[in-house]
N, C-alpha and C positions, 0 to 999 in steps of 0.2 A: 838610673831612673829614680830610685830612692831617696840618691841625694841631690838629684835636681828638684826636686816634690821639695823636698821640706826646706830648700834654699829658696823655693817662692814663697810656700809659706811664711819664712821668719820675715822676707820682704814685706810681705803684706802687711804682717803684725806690726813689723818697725815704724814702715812709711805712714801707715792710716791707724794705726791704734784697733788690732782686734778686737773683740770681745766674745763670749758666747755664740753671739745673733748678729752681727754685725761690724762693718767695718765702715771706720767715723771719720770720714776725710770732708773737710771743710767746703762749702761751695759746689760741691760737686752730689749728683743719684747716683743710691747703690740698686746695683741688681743682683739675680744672685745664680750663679754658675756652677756646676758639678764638677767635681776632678775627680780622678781619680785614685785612691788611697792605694799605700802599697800593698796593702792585704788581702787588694781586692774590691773594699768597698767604696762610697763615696763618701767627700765631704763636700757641705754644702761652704762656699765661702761667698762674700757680698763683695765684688769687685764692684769699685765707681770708675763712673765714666763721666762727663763733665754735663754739666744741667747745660737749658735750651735758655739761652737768653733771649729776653723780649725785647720786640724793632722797638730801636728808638731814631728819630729824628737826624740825618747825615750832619750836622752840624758841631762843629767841632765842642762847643758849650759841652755833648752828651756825650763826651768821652769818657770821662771817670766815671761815669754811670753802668754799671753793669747789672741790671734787672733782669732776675730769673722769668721763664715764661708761666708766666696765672693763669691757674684754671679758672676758665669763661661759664657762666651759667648761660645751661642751652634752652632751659624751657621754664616756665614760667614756675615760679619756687613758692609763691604765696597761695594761701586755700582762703577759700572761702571761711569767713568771720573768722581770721586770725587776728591774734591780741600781739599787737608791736611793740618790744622794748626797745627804744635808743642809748644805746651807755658811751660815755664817754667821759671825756675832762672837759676843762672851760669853751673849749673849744663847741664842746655838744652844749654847756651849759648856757650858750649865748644866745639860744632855741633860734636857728638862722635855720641850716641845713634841716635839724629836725623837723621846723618849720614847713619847709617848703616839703619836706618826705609826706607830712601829715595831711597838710592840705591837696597836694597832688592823690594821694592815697584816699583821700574823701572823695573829690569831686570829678578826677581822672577817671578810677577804675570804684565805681561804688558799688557795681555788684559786688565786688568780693568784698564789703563790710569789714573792713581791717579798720579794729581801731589802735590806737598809738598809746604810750607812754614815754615822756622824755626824761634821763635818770641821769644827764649832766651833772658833773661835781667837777668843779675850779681847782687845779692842782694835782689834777690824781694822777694818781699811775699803775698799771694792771694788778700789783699784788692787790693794793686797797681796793679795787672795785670789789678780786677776789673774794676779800673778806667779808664785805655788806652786801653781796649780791642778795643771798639767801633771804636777807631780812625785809632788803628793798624792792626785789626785782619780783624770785621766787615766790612771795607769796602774793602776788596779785597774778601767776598761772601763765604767763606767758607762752606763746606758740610759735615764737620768731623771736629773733634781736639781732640785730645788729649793737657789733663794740666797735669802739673808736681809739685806742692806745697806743703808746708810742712818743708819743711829745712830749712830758714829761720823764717819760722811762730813758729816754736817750741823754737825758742830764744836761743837755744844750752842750756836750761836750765831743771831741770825735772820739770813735767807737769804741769802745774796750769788752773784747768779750766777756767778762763778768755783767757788762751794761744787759749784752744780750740775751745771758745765762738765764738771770733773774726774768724778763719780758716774756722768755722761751717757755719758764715751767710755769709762770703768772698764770700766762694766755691758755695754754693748755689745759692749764687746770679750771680755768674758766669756759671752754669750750668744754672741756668731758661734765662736769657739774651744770651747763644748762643742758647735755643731751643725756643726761641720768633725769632730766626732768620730760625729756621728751621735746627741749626746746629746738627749732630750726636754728643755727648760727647762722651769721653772715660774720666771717669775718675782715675787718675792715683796717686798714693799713693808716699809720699815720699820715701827717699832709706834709708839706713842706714848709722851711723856711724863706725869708725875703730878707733877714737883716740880721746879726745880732742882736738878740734882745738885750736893750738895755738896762730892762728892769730886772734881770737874772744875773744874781752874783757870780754865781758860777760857772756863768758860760765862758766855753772855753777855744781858740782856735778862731776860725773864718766861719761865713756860715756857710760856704761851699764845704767845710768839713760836717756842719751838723748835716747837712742834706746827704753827704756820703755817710754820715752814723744813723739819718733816716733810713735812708736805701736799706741799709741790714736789715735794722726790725721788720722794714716791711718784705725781704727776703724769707725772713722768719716766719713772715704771718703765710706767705705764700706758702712754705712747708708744712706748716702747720695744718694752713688748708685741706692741702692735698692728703696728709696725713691722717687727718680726722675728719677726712670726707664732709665739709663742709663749703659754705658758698664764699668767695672772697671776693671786697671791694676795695678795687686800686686806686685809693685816694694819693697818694703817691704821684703815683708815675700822670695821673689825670692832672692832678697842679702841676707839677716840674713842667710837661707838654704845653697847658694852655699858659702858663704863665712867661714861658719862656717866649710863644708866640704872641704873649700880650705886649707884651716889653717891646717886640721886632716892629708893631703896628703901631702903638702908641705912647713909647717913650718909657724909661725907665720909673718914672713917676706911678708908672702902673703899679701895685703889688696886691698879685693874686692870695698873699699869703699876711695882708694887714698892713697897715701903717707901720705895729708895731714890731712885724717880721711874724710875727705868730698866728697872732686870733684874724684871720679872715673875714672881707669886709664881705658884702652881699656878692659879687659876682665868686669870689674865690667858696662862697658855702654853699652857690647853685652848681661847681664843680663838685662837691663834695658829695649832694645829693644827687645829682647824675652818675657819679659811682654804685653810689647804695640805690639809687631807683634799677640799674641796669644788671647787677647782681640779684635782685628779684626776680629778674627776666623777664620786666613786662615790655610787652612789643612797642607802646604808644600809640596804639591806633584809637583815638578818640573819636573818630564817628568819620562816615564819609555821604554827603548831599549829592545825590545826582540828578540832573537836570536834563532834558531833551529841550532844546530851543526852539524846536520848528515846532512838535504836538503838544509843549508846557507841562508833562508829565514830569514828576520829578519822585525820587526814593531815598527812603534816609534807612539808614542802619541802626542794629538796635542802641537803644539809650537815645533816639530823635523820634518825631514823629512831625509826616506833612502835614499840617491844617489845613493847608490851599498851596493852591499852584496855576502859574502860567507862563506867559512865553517871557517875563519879561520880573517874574517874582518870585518867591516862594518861598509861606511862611511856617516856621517848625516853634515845635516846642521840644528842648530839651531836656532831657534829666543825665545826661553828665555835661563835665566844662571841658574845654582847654586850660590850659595851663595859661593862666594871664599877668603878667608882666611888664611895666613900661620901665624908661628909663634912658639914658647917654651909654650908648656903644663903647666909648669911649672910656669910663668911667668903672672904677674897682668898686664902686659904690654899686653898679648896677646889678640886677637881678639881669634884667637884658641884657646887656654887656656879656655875663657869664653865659648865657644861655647860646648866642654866638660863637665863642670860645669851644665848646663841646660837640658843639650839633642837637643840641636839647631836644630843639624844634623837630629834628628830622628822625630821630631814633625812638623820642618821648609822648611829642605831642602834635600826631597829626588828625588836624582837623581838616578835612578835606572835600572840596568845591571840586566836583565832576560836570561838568556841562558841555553837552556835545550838540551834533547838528545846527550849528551854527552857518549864517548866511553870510553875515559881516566879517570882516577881519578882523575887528580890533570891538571889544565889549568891555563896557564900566561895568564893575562891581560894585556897590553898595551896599555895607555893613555898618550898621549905626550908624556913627557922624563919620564917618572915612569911608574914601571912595577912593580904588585905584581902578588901573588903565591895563587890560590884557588882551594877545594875541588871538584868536579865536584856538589857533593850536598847543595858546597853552592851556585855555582854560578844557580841552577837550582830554589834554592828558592827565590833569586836577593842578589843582594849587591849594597850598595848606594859608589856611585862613588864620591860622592859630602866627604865624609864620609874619604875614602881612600884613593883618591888624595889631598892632599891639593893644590900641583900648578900642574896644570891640561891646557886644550888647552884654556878653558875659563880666565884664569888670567888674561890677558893682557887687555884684552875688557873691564873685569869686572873693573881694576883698572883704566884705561881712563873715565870709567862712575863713577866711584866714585872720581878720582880729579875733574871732572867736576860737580860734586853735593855738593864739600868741595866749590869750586870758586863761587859757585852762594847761598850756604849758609852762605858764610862768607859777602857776598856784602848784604843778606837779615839781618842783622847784623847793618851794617855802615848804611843802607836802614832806620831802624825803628829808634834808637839808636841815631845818631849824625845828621841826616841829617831829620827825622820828629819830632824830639825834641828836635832840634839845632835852630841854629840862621835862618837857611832857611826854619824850618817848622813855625816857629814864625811870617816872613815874609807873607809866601802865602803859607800855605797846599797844596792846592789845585795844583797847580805850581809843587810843592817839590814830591806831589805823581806822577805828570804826568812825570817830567824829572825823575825821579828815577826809574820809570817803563819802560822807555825806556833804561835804560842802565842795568837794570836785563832780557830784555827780550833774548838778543844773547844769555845771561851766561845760563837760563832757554833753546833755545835751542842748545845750545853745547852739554848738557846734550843727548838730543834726539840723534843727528851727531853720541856724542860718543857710543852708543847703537846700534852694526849693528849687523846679524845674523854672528854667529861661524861654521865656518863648521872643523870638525876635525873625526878622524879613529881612533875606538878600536878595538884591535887585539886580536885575544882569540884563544891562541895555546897549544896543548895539551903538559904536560912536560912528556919528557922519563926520563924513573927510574933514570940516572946517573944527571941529570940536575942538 
């Protein structure tokens, strides 16, 4: 018995690399198990058993793909008047995704008063956010962030665990130093490639290998996650999926992941932000109108309110939006486009038209200048309006509150960038935060000005046979 015991042991040691606390085998969860010692007592040892990999897609394309299973956020992660960091590389620096985070975050869920900062930097890689966080981040108090890392750190080359080594202790050390602050992390996985970039010397291999030396880090950040009990967004495995079904619909011209294989054009950064919106774990229910057709009664939820009603109208005023968007389905340029690609519409932003007791079969809806044509059974079960109009009475609002979120993210930009790591932060920090805060403060509330309640009329008219 003695010498079976300690012939598992040296086993264990040899194969997985003992230590103290644990045993380090690659790819794989330890857990940890009692044996029995010859003396009598126990020892505790960390046998691994192989990690739960996440569904991917039967198509042979997702063979070399082997993604650990992510922890999912189950309930809503943001509070009331949290202060949002966005960090990342060029990627975040192009203010797309963040963009759209901010503006969804204004006019989507505005009860809960989240305001944003965006802390994009061109080129970075986890050590260096590391290092400037404290200066950039931390001291404006943050109560959330999301990071964005990985693209950079993978060196455009296939994997080498030293690549990983580095990424592994960056990230960590950037998730324990924002929750010594008290900060929420989200942590958020790199995206994928579309092409060798041609403008990176040192890329190296296919990009089918860099997307296998992505897949790692973002393995890693799932570890990490789960390790430091924080939230994770699968930017990731959300590219690879819609990109790969973009390509199947609409021709390999498509790329979720850029022109240039990298920076991501509008549809591939509305992927990105439906990772980081759904790691929040907000539901998207943006309001729901109900109608009676026969008595003209109608109720709206809160954030709407009826002014009048009848069998055949009914007019509200709201104080939140949907999410508005136009654009070519078809197209990596679009914000629409992407919003298809994900389910945006259905998981993010449902604005939804209940109208029941109906007498006719088939009822016109009318919403601004667009009118479509419905069952009477569907509109009795709802239809997302958000869904079906893409320019709708909300556009104009929503777009005033998004130029005014692009104007105060691009000045948060010139803010960290040239003027706290320029010649006037090198002077008097101290100085450079105070006048800089003062000239982001109108752009931060323009933002607000431009966000006022919508008041607008849908008409729901019954069609006769010839119509």
């Amino acid at each position: 018995m003695r010498t079976r015991y300690w012939i598992l042991v040296f086993v264990v040691v040899l194969v997985c690399g003992l230590t103290d606390t644990q045993v380090t085998c690659q790819g794989q969860t330890q857990f940890s198990q009692k044996l029995a010692a010859p003396n009598g007592g126990l020892y505790s040892l960390f046998i691994k058993e192989p990690e739960e990999l996440q569904e991917l897609p039967g198509d042979p394309y997702f063979a070399p793909f082997n993604p650990i299973e992510a922890p999912v956020t189950e309930s809503l992660l943001l509070r009331k008047g949290d202060r949002l960091a966005i960090c990342g590389d060029s990627i975040t620096e192009q203010k797309m995704y963040s963009r759209i985070i901010e503006t969804y975050l204004t006019v989507c869920v505005p009860q809960l008063e989240v305001t944003v900062r965006q802390y994009g930097w061109s080129g970075e890689v986890a050590p260096f956010f590391h290092y400037r966080m404290e200066s950039d981040v931390l001291r404006f108090n943050p109560t959330i962030a999301t990071t964005c890392y990985g693209m950079n750190d993978h060196r455009y080359q296939p994997y080498k665990p030293e690549f990983g080594q580095t990424y592994k202790k960056s990230s960590q050390a950037i998730i324990r130093k924002f929750k010594e602050q008290g900060v929420r992390v989200i942590q958020g996985s790199p995206g994928t490639v579309g092409k060798m970039p041609s403008w990176v010397r040192e890329a190296r291999g296919t990009f089918g290998d860099l997307n296998l030396s992505l897949l790692e880090l973002r393995n890693i950040d799932v570890r990490l996650a789960r390790a430091e009990q924080v939230a994770f967004a699968d930017v990731f495995l959300s590219m690879l999926v819609a990109g790969f079904n973009a390509q199947q619909k609409y021709g390999p011209d498509y790329m979720i992941s850029g022109k240039d294989g990298v920076h991501p054009g509008w549809s591939g950064q509305l992927v990105m932000a439906w990772a980081f919106l759904k790691a929040m774990g907000l539901d998207g229910d943006i309001g729901t109108i109900t109608v009676d057709l026969t008595s003209g009664a109608a109720q709206a939820s809160a954030g709407h309110r009826v002014l009048s009603a009848n069998r055949s109208q009914v007019q509200l005023e709201s104080e939140k939006y949907p999410f508005c968007a136009k654009g070519e389905s078809d197209k990596d340029s679009s914000i629409r486009s992407g919003m298809a690609l994900v389910s945006f519409n259905e998981q993010l932003n449902r604005f939804m038209l209940v109208a029941r007791n109906g007498k006719a079969q088939r009822y016109r809806v009318t919403w601004g200048e667009a009118a479509k044509s419905y069952r009477a059974a569907e509109l009795a079960k709802g239809i997302n309006l958000a869904d079906d109009f893409h320019v709708n009475p909300f556009s104009e609002a929503f777009n005033s509150v998004d130029e005014a979120v692009l104007k105060k993210q691009t000045y948060e930009t010139k803010q960290i960038k040239r003027l706290f790591h320029g010649e006037e932060g090198k002077v008097d920090m101290d100085m450079t935060v105070a006048l800089t805060e003062k000239a982001r403060e109108p752009l931060a509330k323009a933002i607000k000005v431009a966000f006022k309640p919508v008041r607008h009329t849908i008409r729901i008219e019954a069609e006769t046979a010839g119509r």
